[in-house]
Structure formats: C-alpha cells, structure tokens
N, CA and C atoms of all chains as a GROMACS GRO file, in nm:
protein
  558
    1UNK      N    1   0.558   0.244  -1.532
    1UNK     CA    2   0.546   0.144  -1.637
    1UNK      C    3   0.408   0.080  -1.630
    2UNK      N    4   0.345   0.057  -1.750
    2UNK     CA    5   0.194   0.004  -1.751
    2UNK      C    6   0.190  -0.069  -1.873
    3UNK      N    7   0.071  -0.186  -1.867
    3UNK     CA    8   0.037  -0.239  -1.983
    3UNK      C    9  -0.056  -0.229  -2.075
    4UNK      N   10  -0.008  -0.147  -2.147
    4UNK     CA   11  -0.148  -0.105  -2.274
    4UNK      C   12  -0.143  -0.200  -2.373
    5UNK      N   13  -0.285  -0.286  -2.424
    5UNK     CA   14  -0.265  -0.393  -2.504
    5UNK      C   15  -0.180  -0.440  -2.538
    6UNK      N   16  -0.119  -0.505  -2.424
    6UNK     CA   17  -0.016  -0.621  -2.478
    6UNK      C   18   0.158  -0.531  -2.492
    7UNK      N   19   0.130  -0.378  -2.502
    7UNK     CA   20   0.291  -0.316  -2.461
    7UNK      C   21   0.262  -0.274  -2.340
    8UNK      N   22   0.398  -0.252  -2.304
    8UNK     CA   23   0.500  -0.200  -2.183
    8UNK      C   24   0.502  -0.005  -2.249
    9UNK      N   25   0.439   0.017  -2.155
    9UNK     CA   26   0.443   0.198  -2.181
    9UNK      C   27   0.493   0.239  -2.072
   10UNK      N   28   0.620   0.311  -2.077
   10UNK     CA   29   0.724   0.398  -2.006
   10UNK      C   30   0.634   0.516  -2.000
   11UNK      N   31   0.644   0.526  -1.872
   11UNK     CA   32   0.550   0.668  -1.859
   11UNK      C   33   0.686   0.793  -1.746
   12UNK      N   34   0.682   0.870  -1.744
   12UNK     CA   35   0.746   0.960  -1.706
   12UNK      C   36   0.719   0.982  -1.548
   13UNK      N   37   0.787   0.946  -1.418
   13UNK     CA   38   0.773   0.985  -1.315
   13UNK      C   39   0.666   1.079  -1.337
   14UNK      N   40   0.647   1.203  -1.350
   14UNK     CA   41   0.599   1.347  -1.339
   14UNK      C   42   0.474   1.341  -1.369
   15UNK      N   43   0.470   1.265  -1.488
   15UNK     CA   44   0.289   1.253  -1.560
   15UNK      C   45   0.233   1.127  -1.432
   16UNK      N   46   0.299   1.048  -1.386
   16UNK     CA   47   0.273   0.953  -1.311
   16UNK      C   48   0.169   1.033  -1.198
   17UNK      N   49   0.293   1.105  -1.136
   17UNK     CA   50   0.234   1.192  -1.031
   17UNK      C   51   0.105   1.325  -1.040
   18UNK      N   52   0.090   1.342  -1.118
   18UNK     CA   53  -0.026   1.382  -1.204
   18UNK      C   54  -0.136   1.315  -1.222
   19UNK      N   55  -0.149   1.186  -1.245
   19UNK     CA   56  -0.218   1.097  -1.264
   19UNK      C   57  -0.285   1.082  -1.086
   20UNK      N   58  -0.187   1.015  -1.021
   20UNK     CA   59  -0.218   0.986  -0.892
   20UNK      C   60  -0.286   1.099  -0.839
   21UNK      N   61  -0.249   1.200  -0.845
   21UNK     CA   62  -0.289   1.286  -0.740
   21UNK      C   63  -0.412   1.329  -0.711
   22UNK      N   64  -0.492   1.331  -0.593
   22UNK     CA   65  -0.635   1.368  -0.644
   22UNK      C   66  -0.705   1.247  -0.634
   23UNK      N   67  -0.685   1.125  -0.682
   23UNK     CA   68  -0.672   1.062  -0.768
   23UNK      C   69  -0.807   0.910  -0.620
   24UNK      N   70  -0.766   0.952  -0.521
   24UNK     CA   71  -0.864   0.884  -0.449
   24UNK      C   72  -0.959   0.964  -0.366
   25UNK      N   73  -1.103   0.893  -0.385
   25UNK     CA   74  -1.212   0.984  -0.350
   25UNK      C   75  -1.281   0.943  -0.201
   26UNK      N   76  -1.310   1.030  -0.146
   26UNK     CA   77  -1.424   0.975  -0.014
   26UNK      C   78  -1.515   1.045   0.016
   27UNK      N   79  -1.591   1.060   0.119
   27UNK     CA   80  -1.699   1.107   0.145
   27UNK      C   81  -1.652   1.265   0.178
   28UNK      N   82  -1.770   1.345   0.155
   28UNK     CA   83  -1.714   1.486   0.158
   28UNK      C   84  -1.696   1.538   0.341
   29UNK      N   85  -1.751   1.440   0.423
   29UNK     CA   86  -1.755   1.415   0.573
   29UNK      C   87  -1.602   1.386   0.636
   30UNK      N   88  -1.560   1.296   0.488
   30UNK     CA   89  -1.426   1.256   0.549
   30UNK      C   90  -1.299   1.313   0.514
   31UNK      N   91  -1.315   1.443   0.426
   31UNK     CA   92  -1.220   1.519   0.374
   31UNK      C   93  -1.128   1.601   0.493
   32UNK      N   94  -1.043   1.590   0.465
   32UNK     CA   95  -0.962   1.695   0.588
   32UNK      C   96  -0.962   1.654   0.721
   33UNK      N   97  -0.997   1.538   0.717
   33UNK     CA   98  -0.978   1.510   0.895
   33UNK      C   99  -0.807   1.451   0.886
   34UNK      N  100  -0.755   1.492   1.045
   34UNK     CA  101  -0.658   1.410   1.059
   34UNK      C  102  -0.611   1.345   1.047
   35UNK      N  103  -0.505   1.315   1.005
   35UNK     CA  104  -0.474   1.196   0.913
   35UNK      C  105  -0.434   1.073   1.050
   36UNK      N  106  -0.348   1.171   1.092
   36UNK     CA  107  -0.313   1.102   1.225
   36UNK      C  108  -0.417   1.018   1.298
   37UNK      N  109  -0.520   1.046   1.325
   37UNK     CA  110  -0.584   1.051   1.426
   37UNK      C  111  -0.677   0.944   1.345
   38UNK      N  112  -0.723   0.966   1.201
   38UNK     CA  113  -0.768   0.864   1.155
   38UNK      C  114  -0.707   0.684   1.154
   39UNK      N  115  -0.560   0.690   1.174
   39UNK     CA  116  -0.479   0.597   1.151
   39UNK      C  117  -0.516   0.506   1.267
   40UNK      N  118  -0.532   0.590   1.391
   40UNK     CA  119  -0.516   0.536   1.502
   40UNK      C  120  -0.680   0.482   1.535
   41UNK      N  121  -0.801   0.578   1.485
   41UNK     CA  122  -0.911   0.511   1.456
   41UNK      C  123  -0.926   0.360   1.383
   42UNK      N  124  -0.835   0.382   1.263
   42UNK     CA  125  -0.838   0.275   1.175
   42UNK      C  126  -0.786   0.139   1.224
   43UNK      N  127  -0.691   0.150   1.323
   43UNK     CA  128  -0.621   0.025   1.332
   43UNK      C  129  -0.683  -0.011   1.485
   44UNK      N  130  -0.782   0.106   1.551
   44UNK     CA  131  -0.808   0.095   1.670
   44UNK      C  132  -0.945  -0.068   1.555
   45UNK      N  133  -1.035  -0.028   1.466
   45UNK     CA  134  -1.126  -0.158   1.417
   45UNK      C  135  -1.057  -0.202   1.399
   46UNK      N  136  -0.970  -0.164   1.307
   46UNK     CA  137  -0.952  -0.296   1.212
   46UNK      C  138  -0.904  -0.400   1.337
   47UNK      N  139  -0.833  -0.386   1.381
   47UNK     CA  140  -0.771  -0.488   1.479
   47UNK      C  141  -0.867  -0.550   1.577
   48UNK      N  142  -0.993  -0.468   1.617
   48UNK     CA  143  -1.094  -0.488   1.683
   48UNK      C  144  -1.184  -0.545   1.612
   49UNK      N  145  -1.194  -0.624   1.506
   49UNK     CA  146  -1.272  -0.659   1.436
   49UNK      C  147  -1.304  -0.797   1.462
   50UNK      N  148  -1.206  -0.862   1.604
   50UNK     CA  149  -1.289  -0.960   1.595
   50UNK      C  150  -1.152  -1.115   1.544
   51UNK      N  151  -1.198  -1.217   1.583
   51UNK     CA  152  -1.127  -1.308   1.503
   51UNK      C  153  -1.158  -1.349   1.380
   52UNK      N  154  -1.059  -1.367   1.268
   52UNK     CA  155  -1.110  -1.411   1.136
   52UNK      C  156  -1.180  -1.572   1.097
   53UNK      N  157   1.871   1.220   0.266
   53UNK     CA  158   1.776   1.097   0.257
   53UNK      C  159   1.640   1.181   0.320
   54UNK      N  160   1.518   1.172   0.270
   54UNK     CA  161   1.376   1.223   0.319
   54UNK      C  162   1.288   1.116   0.370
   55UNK      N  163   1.278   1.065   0.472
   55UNK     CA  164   1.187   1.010   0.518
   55UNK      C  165   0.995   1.038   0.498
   56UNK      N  166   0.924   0.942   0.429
   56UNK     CA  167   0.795   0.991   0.376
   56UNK      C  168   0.724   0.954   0.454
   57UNK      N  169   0.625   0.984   0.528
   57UNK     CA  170   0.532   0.935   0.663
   57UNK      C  171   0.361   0.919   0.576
   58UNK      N  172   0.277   0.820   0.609
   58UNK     CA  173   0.178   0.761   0.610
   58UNK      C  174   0.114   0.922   0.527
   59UNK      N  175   0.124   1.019   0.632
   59UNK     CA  176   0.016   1.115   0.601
   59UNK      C  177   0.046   1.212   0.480
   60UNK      N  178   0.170   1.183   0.408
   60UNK     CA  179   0.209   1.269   0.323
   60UNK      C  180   0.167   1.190   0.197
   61UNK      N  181   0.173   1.074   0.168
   61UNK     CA  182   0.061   0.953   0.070
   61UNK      C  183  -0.050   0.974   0.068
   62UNK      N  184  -0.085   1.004   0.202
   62UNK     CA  185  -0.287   0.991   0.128
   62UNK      C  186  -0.295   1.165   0.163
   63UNK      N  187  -0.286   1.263   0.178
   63UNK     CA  188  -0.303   1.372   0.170
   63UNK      C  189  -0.282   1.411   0.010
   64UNK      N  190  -0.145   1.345  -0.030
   64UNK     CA  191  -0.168   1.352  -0.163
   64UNK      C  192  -0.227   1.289  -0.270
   65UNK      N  193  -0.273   1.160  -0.260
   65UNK     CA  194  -0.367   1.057  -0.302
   65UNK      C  195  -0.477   1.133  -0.281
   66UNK      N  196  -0.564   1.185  -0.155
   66UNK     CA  197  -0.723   1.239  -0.144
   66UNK      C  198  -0.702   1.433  -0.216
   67UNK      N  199  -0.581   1.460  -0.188
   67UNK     CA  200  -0.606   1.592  -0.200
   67UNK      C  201  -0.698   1.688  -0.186
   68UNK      N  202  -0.710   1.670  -0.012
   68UNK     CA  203  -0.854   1.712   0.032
   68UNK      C  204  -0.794   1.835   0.145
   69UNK      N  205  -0.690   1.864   0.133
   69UNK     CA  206  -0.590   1.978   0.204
   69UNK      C  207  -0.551   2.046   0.109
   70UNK      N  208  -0.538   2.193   0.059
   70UNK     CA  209  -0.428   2.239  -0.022
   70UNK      C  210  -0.266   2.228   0.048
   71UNK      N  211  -0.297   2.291   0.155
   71UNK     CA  212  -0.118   2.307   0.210
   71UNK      C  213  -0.083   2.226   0.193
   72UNK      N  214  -0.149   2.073   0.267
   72UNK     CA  215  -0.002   1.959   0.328
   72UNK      C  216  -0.017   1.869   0.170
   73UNK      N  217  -0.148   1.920   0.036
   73UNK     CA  218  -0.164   1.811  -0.040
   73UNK      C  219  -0.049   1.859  -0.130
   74UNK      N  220  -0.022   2.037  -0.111
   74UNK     CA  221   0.085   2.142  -0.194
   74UNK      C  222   0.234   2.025  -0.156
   75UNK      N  223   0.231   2.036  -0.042
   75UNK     CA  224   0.367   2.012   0.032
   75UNK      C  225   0.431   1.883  -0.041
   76UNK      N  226   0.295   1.762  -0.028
   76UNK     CA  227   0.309   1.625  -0.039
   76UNK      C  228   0.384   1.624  -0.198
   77UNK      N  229   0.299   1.670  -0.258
   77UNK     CA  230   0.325   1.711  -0.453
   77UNK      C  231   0.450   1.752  -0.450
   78UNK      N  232   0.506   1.859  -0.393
   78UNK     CA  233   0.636   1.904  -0.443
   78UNK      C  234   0.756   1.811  -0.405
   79UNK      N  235   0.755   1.766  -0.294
   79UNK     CA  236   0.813   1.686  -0.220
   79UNK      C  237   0.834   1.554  -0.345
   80UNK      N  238   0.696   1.521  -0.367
   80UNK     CA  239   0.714   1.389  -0.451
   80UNK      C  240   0.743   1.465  -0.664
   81UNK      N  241   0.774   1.541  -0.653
   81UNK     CA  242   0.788   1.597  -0.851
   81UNK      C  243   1.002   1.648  -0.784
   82UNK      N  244   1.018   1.630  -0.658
   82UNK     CA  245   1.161   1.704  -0.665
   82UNK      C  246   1.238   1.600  -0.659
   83UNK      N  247   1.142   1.420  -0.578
   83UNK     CA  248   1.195   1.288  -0.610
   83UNK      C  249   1.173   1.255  -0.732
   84UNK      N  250   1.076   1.253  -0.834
   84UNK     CA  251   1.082   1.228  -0.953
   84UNK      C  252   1.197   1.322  -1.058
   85UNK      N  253   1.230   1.402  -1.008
   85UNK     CA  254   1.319   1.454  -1.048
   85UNK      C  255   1.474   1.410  -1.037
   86UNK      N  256   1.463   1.336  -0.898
   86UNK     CA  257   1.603   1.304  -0.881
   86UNK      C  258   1.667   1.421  -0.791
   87UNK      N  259   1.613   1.520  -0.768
   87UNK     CA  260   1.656   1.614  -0.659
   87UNK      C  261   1.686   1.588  -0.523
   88UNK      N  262   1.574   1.549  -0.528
   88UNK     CA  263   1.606   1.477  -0.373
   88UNK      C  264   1.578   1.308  -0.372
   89UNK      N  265   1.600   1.248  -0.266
   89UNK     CA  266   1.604   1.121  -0.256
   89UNK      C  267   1.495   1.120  -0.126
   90UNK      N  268   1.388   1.020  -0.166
   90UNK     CA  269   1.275   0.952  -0.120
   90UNK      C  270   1.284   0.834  -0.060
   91UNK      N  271   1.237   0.809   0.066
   91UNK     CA  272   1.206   0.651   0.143
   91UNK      C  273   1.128   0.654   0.228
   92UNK      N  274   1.052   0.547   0.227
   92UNK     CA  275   0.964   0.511   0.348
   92UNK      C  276   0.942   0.366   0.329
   93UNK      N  277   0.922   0.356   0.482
   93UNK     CA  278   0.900   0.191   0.508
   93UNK      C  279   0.770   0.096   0.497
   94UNK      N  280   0.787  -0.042   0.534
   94UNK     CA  281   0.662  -0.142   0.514
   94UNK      C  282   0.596  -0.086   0.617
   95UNK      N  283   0.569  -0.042   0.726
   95UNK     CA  284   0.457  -0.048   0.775
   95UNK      C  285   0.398   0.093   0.716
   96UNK      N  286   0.464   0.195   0.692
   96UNK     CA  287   0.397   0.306   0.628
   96UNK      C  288   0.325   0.274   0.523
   97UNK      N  289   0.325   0.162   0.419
   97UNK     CA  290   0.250   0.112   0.350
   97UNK      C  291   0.120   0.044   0.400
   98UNK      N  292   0.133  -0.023   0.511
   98UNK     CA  293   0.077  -0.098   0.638
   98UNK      C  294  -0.044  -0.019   0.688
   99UNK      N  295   0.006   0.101   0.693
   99UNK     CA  296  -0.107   0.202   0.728
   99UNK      C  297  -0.196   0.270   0.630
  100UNK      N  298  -0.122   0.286   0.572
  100UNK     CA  299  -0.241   0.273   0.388
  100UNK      C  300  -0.373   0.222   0.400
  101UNK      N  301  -0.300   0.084   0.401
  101UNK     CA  302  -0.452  -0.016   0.429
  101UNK      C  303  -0.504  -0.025   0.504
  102UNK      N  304  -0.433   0.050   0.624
  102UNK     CA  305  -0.552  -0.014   0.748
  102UNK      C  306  -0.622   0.110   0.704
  103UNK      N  307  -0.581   0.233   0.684
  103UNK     CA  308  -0.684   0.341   0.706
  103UNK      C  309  -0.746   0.352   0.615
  104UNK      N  310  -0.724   0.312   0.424
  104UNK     CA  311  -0.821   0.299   0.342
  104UNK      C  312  -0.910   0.175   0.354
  105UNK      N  313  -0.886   0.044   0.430
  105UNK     CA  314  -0.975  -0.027   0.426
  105UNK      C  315  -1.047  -0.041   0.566
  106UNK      N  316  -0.988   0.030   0.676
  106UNK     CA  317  -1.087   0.059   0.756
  106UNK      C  318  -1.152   0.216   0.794
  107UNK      N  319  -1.080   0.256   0.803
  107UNK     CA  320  -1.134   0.435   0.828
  107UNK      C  321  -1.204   0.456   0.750
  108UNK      N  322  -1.176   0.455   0.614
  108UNK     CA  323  -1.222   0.506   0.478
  108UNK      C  324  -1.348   0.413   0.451
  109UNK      N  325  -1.300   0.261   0.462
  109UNK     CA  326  -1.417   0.180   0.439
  109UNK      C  327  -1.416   0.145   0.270
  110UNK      N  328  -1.325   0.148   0.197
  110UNK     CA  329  -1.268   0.115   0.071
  110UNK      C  330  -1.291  -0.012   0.070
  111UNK      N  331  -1.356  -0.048  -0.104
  111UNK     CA  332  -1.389  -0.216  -0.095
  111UNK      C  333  -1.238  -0.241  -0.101
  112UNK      N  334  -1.196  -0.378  -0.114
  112UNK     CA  335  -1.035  -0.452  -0.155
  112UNK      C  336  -1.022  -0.437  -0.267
  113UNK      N  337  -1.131  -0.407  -0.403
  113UNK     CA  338  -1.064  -0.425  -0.511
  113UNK      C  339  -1.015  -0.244  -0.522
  114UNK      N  340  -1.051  -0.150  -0.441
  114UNK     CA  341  -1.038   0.002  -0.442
  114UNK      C  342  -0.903  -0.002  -0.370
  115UNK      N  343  -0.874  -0.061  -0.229
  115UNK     CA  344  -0.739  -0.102  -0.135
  115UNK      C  345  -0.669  -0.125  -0.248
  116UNK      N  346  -0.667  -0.223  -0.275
  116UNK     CA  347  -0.540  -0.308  -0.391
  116UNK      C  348  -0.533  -0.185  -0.476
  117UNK      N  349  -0.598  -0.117  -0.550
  117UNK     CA  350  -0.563  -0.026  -0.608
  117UNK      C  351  -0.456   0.136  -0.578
  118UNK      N  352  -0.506   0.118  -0.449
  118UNK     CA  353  -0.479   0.274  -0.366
  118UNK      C  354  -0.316   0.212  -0.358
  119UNK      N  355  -0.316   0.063  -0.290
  119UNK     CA  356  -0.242   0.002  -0.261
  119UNK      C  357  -0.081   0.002  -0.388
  120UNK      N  358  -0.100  -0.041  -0.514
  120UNK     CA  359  -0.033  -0.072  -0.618
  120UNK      C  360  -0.015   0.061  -0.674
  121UNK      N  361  -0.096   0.221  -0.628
  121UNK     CA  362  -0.038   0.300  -0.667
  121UNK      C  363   0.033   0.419  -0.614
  122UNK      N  364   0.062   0.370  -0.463
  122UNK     CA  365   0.156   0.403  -0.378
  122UNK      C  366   0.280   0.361  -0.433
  123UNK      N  367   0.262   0.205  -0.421
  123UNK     CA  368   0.383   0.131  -0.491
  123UNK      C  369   0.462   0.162  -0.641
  124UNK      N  370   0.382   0.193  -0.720
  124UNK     CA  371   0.387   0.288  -0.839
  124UNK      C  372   0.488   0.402  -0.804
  125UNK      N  373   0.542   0.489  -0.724
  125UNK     CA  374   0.614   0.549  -0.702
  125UNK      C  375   0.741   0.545  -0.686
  126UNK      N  376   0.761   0.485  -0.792
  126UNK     CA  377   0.910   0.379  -0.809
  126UNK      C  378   1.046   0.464  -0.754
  127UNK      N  379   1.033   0.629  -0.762
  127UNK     CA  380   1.127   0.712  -0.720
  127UNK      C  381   1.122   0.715  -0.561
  128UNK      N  382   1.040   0.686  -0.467
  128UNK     CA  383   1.007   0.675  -0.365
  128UNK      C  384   1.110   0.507  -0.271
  129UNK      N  385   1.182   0.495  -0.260
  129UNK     CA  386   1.278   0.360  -0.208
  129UNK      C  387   1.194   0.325  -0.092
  130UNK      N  388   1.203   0.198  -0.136
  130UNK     CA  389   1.106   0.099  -0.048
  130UNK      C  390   1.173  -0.022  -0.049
  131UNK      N  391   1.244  -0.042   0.067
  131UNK     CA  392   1.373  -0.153   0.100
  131UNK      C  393   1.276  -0.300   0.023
  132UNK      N  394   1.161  -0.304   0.131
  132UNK     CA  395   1.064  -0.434   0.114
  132UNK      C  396   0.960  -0.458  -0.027
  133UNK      N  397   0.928  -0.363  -0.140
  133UNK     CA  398   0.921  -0.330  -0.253
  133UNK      C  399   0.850  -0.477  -0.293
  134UNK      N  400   0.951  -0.520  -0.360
  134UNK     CA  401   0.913  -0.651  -0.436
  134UNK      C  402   0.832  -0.732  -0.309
  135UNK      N  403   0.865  -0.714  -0.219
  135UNK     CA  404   0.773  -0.833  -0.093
  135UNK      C  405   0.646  -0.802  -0.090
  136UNK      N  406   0.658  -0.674  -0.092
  136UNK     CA  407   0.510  -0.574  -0.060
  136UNK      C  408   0.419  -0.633  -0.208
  137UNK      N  409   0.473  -0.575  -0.354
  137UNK     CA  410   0.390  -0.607  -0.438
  137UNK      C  411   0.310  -0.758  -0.413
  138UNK      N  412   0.434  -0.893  -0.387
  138UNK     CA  413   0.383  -1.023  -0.408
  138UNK      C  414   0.282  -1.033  -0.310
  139UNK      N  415   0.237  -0.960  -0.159
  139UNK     CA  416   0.205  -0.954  -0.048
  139UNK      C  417   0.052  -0.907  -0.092
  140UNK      N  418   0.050  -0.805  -0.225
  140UNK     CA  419  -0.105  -0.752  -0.233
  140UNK      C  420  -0.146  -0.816  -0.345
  141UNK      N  421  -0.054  -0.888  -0.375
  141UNK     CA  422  -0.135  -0.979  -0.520
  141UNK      C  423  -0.172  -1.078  -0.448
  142UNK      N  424  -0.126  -1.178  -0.335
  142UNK     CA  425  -0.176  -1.237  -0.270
  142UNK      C  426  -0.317  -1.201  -0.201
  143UNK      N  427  -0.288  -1.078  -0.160
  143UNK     CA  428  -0.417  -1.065  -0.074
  143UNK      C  429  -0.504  -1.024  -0.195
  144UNK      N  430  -0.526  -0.955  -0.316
  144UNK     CA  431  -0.596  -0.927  -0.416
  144UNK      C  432  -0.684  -1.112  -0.503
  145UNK      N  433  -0.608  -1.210  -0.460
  145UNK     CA  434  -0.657  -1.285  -0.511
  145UNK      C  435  -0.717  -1.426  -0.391
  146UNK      N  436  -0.689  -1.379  -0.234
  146UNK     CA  437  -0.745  -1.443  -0.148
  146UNK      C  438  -0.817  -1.392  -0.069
  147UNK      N  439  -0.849  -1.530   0.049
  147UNK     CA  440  -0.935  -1.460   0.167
  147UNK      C  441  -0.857  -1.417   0.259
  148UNK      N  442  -0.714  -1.406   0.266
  148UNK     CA  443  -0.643  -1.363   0.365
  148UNK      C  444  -0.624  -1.227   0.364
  149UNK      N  445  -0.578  -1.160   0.522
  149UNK     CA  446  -0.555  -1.028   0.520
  149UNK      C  447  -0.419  -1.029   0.465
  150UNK      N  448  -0.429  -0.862   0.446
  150UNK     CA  449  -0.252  -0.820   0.404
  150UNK      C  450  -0.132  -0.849   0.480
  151UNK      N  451  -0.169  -0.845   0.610
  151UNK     CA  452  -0.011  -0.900   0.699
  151UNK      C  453  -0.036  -1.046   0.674
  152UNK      N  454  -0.124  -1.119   0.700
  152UNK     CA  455  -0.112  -1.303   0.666
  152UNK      C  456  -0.018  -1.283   0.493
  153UNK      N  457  -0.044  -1.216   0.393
  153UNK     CA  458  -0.010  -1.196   0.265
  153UNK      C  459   0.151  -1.168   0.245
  154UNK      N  460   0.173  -1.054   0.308
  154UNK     CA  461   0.306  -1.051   0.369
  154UNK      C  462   0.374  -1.150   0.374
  155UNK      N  463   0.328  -1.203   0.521
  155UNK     CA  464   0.401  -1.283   0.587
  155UNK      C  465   0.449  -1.433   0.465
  156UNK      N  466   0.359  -1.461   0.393
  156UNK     CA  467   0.375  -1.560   0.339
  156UNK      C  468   0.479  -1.491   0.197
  157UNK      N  469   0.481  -1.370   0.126
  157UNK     CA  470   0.562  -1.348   0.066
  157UNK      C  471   0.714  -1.326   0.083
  158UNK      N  472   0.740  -1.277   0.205
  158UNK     CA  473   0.864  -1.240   0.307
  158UNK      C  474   0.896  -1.371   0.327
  159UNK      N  475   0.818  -1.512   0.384
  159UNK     CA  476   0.843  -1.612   0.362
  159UNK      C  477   0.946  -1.691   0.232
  160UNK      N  478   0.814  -1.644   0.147
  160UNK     CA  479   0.886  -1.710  -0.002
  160UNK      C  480   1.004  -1.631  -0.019
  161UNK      N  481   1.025  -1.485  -0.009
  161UNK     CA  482   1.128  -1.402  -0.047
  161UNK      C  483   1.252  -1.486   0.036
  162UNK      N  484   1.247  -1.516   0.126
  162UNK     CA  485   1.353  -1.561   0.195
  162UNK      C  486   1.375  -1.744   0.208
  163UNK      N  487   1.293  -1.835   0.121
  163UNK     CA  488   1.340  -1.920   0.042
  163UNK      C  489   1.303  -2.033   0.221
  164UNK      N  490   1.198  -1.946   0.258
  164UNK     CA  491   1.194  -2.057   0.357
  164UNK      C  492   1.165  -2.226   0.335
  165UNK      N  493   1.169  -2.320   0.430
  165UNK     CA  494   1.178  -2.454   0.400
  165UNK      C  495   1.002  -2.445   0.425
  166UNK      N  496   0.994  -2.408   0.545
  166UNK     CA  497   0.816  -2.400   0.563
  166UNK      C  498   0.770  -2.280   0.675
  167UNK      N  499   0.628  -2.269   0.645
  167UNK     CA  500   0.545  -2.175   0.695
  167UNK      C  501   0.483  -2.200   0.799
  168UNK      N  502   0.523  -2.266   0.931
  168UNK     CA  503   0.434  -2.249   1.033
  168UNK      C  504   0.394  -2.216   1.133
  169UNK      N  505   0.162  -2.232   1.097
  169UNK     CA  506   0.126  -2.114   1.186
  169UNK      C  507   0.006  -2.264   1.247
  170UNK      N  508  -0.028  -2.202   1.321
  170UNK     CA  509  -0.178  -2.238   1.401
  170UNK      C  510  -0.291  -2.195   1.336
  171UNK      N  511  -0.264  -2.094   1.241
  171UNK     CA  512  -0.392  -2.035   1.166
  171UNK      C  513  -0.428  -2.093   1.069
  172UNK      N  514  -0.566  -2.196   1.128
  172UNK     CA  515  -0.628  -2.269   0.981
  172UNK      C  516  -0.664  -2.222   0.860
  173UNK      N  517  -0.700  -2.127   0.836
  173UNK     CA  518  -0.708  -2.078   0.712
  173UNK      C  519  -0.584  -2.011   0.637
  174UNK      N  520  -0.484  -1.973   0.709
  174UNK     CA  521  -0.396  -1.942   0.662
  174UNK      C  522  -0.289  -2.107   0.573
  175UNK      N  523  -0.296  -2.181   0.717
  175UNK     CA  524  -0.286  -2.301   0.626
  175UNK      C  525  -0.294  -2.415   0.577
  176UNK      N  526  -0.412  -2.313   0.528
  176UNK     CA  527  -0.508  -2.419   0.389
  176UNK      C  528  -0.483  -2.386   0.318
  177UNK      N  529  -0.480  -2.220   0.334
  177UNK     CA  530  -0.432  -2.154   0.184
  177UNK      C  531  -0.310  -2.200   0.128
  178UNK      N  532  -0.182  -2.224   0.266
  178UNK     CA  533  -0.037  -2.301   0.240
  178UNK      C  534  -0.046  -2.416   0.186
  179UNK      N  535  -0.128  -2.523   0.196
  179UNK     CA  536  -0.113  -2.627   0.178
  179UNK      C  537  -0.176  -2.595   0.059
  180UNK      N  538  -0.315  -2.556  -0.008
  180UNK     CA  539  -0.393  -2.537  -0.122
  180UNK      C  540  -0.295  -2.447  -0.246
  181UNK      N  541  -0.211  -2.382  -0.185
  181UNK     CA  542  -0.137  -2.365  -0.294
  181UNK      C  543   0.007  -2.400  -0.315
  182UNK      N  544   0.035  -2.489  -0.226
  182UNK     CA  545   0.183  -2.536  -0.240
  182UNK      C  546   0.302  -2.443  -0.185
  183UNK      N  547   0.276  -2.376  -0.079
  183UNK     CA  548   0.390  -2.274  -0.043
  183UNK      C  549   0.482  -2.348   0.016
  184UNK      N  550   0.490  -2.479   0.069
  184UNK     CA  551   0.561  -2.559   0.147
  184UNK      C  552   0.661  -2.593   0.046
  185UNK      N  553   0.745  -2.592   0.095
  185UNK     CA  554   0.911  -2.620   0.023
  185UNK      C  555   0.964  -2.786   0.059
  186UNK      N  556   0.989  -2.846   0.021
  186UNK     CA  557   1.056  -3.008   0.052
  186UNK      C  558   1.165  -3.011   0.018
   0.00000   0.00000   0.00000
C-alpha cells in the first residue's frame, strides 16, 4: 500500500517484490561478501562507536 | 511456519549473489502467494540497520528507507510490526538511535505510566515531546 497524490494505491504483493529487489545499491567492493560475517563486523562498530 | 534470517533480506534487497538472491526471491513470491507462511523477528530487523548503517555506511535517510521496505513485506509476520514502524519514524525524525526509538515505542505500545532512563538525551527527547503519561 502507498500514497500517490493524496490516494491509497493497493499494489500487489508480487509487483511489490519486484520493485524491492535489487533495489539497494553499494560499492562494487562490497558485493558478495558474507553476509554473516559482515553483521558481526557491523555491530562489532557500531557498538564500538563510542558513547553518544 | 519459515523462519526468515537477516541474510535472506539483504541478499535479496542488494542482489549481489544469484543463488542465495534466486533462493531469497522465491522464498519471498511463494509468501506473497500465500503458499507458504513467512516470519521473522525484531532483532532480524535490528540487524538490517546495524549492517546498512554501519557495514554498508548508508546515510539514515537511505537506513529508514532500506528500513520501511523490509517492513513493506506485509506477507512476511512480524509479531513487533506496528512497534518497529513507530520505532523508525522516531528515529527518522530524531537524534536518537533505533534501539533508544524502540524502546520508547514498545514503551508507548504498552501504555506505560513513564520512561525511565539515566540517558540525558534520551530524556530530553521524553520530556521535549511529552512521552510521560500522568
């Protein structure tokens, strides 16, 4: 469901997923790495980042 | 019931794998279908962000996005759902992180009397926007 000027457009699961897919970009460095392994990178900063 | 793990979201979000991005797609067009039945939990969302806004290095207004179109997967059951959305509109419109955002929506979701933390900025933001209940 989305808002196109001011309506409510029912969109179809399927086209949804179509839409999404693909659909986020990164560096061509960061394609295909582990997903896993990135997670554990990720939360190894983020959490190391320090007090807010 | 199919349990959906962190890496089957952004494999299919980056689609930078054929196999596991093949796998992720069918998996998610056989829940839009109603074939099978889809779930995953808040912190699997949790990890979203940490790894698009730290691994990846995604500004917040790109997060909130990646973020709201995970959530978009309405065939996908997500017990915490409605907490999660109010949790990234919070963080989309403050200086707080996403678990402080959370926490204060899971709060409101559950009709608390009050919110308290030791974390000054967290509440300032409580007090600056009235989350306190009387």
């Amino acid at each position: 469901m989305e808002e196109k000027q001011g309506s409510i457009v029912l969109k179809p699961a399927t086209a949804l997923i179509e839409e999404l897919a693909g659909s986020v970009k990164v560096p061509k460095n960061l394609r295909g790495v582990d997903i896993d392994e990135a997670i554990m990178i990720a939360k190894k900063n983020y959490f190391g980042r320090g007090a807010k | 019931m199919i349990f959906i793990d962190t890496n089957y979201f952004v494999r299919f979000l980056l689609k930078d794998l054929t196999v596991q991005y093949k796998a992720a797609r069918n998996l998610f067009e056989a829940g839009a279908k109603g074939d099978k039945i889809l779930f995953t939990s808040t912190i699997v969302i949790f990890e979203i962000y940490w790894l698009f806004s730290s691994f990846y290095q995604k500004t917040k207004p790109e997060v909130v996005d990646i973020l709201r179109k995970t959530l978009s997967l309405s065939f996908i059951e997500i017990t915490e759902r409605k907490i999660i959305e109010k949790a990234v509109e919070i963080f989309e419109s403050s200086n707080l992180d996403l678990e402080d955002s959370y926490n204060i929506a899971y709060s409101v979701e559950k009709k608390a009397e009050h919110f308290l933390t030791f974390d000054r900025r967290l509440d300032n933001f409580l007090k600056k926007n009235k989350f306190e209940r009387t």
